[in-house]
Every structure is written in structure tokens, then in C-alpha cells.
C-alpha positions as a Python dict, from the first residue, in 0.01 Angstrom:
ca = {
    (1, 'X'): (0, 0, 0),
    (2, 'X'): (-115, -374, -111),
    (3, 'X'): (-465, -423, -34),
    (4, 'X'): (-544, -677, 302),
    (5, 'X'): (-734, -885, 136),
    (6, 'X'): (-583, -944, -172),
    (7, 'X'): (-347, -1259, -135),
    (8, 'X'): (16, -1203, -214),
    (9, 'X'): (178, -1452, -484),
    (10, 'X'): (413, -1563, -166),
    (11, 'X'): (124, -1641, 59),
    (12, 'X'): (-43, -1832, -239),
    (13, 'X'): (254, -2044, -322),
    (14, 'X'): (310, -2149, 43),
    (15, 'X'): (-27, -2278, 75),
    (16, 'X'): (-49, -2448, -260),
    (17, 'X'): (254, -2626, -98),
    (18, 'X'): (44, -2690, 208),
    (19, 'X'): (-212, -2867, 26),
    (20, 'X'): (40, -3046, -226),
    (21, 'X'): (197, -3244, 127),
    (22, 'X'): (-136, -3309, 291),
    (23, 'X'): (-228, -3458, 19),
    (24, 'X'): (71, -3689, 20),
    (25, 'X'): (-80, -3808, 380),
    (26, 'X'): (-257, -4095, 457),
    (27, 'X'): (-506, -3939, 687),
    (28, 'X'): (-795, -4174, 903),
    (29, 'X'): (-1189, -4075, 881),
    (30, 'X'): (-1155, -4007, 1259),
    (31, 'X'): (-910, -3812, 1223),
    (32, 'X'): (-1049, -3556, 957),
    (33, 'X'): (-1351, -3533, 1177),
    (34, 'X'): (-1219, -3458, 1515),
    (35, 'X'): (-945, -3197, 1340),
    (36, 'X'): (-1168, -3062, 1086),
    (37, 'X'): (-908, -3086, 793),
    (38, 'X'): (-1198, -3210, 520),
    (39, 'X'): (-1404, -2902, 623),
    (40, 'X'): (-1130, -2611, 596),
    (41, 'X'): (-1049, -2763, 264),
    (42, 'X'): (-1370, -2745, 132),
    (43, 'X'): (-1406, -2403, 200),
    (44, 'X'): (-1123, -2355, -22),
    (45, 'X'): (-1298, -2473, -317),
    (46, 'X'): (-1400, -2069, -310),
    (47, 'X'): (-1040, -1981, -324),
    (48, 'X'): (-959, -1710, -631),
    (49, 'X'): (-683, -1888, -739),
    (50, 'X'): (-732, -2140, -1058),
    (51, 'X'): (-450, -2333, -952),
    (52, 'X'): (-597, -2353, -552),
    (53, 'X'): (-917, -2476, -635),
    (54, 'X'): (-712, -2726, -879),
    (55, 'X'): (-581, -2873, -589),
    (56, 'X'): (-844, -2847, -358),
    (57, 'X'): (-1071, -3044, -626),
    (58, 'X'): (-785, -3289, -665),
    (59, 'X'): (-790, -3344, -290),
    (60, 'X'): (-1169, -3378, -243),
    (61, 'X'): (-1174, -3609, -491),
    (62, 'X'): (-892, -3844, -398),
    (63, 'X'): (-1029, -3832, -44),
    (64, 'X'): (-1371, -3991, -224),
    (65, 'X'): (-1194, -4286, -385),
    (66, 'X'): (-1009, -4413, -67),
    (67, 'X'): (-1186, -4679, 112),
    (68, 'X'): (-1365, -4598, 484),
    (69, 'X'): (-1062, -4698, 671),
    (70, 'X'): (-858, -4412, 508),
    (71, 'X'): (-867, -4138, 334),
    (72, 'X'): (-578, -3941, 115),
    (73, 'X'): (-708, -3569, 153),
}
């Protein structure tokens, strides 16, 4: 039996997917406060996977080069 807590490859891939279209959104500063998007992501910077945190970092920092007005996640 697979252990709970240990993500499977499937359940990886789907969310690296997840995180590979948000960041193809152009997403306001209201926005990411009032849904909390910029916050969940962070807390994926923690993730196991190399290639999650890869895009997580990617993410963060794109969101840090767009202007106040909007951000790209």
C-alpha cells in the first residue's frame, strides 16, 4: 500500500500543469489578495519536488517584475 503522504508521479504532474497555466494568466494585485493565490504558492516553495519548486520560483519571480497594476503569478 503507497504511503498517504507520499505524492504520486500523477498527482505531481497535474499540478505542475496547474502552475504552468496560472502562470500564463494575467492576474490583478486585488485579485491575488482577496483569493489568496500568491500565498498558497508560496507555500509551495517547500514542495519535494525539484521541478515544483522550479516553477514555483519561476512564478514568484515573474509575479515581482510585473508592474503594480498586474501581476503574472
Amino acid at each position: 500500500m503507497r504511503d498517504v503522504e507520499e505524492p504520486s508521479k500523477e498527482s505531481e504532474a497535474e499540478l505542475f500543469d496547474c502552475l504552468r497555466r496560472l502562470g500564463l494568466i494575467k492576474i490583478s494585485v486585488e485579485i491575488l489578495k482577496v483569493t489568496a493565490i500568491g500565498r498558497a504558492i508560496s507555500d509551495l516553495r517547500k514542495h519535494n519536488s525539484k521541478r515544483i519548486h522550479h516553477i514555483v520560483r519561476t512564478l514568484i519571480i515573474k509575479e515581482a517584475e510585473e508592474d503594480t497594476n498586474y501581476l503574472i503569478v
